[in-house]
N, C-alpha and C positions, 0 to 999 in steps of 0.2 A: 548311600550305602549300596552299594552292587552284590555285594554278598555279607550273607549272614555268617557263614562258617565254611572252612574249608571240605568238612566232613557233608554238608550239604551239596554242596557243589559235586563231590565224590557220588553222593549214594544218588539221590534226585535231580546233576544238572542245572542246580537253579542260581540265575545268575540274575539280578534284576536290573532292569532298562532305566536310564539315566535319565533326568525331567528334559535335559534337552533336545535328547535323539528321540524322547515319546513325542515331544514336539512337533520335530521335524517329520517322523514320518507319520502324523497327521494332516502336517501341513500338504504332503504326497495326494493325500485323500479328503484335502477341504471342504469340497461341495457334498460328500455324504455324511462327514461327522456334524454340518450344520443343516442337512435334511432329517426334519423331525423324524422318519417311518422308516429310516434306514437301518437296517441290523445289524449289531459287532456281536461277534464270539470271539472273546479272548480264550484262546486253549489252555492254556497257563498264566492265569492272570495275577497270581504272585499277588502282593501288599493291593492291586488297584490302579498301579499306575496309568493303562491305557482309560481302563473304565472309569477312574475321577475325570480325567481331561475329554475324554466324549461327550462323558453327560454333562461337562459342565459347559465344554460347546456348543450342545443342542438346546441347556435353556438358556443362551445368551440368543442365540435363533429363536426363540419363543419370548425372549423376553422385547426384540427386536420388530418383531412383526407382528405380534398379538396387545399393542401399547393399549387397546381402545376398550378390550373385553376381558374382565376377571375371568368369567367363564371359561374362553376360549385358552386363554396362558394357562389357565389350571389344567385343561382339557391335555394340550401338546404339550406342558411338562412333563405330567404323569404319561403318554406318550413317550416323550424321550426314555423314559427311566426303563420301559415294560420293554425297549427295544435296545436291550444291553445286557448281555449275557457272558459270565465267567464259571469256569473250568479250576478247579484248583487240586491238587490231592494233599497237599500239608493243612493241617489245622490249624497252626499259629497262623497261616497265609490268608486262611479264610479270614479268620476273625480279624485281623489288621481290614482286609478289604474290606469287609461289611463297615466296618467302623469308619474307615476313609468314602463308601460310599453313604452310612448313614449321615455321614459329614455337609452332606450335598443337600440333605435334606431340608433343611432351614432354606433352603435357596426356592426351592419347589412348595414348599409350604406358605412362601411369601409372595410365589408366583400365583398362589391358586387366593390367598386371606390378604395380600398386601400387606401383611404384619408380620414379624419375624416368629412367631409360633414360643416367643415369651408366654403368651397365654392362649394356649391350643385353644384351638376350635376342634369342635366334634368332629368336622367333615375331613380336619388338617388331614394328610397322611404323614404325621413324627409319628406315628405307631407300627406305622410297615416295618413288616420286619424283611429280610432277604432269607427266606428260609430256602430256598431253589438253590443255597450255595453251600452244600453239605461235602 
């Protein structure tokens, strides 16, 4: 879906980027989206689209080079995540993102406990919440 409504497009501009063109111009900038310490501001970051495919670039990089240390994969997921920032002014926009980046989390949760956070551990972070996206 590119757009929600014509009246949005009208009042806000908002037009949303298509999974292959986020793709592609990732692919533009592949050695920072897979450098754990590297920082995105999405300005308009709409449903998430740039910010699901970053961070789920950054922990296939963490999940790539960290094989040996739970520790360390915990350490650089949580990393990737703290190095990802979005901009939004619609509220339905927020809450789709958070929900598509809470989405990620099971991924980062299994990076840090090895287990899909079927049964949190205390340390899991499935409790973060994205409150910095008001």
């Amino acid at each position: 879906m590119l757009v929600k409504s014509k009246q949005r497009v009208s009042d806000h501009g908002e037009v949303f980027t298509p999974p292959w063109m986020v793709e592609a111009m990732l692919d533009l900038v592949r050695a920072e989206t897979e450098r754990l310490d590297s920082r995105f501001l999405e300005p308009a970051c709409g449903s998430g689209n740039f910010l699901v495919r970053i961070l789920q670039r950054k922990l296939a990089a963490v999940e790539l080079k960290y094989v040996q240390s739970d520790f360390e994969r915990g350490h650089y997921a949580l990393l990737a995540l703290m190095c990802i920032y979005g901009i939004e002014l619609l509220h339905d926009n927020i809450a789709e993102c958070r929900a598509n980046l809470l989405g990620v989390l099971p991924t980062i949760c299994a990076s840090i406990n090895r287990t899909a956070c079927a049964a949190p551990h205390p340390t899991c972070c499935h409790k973060t919440s994205f409150t910095a996206m008001r």
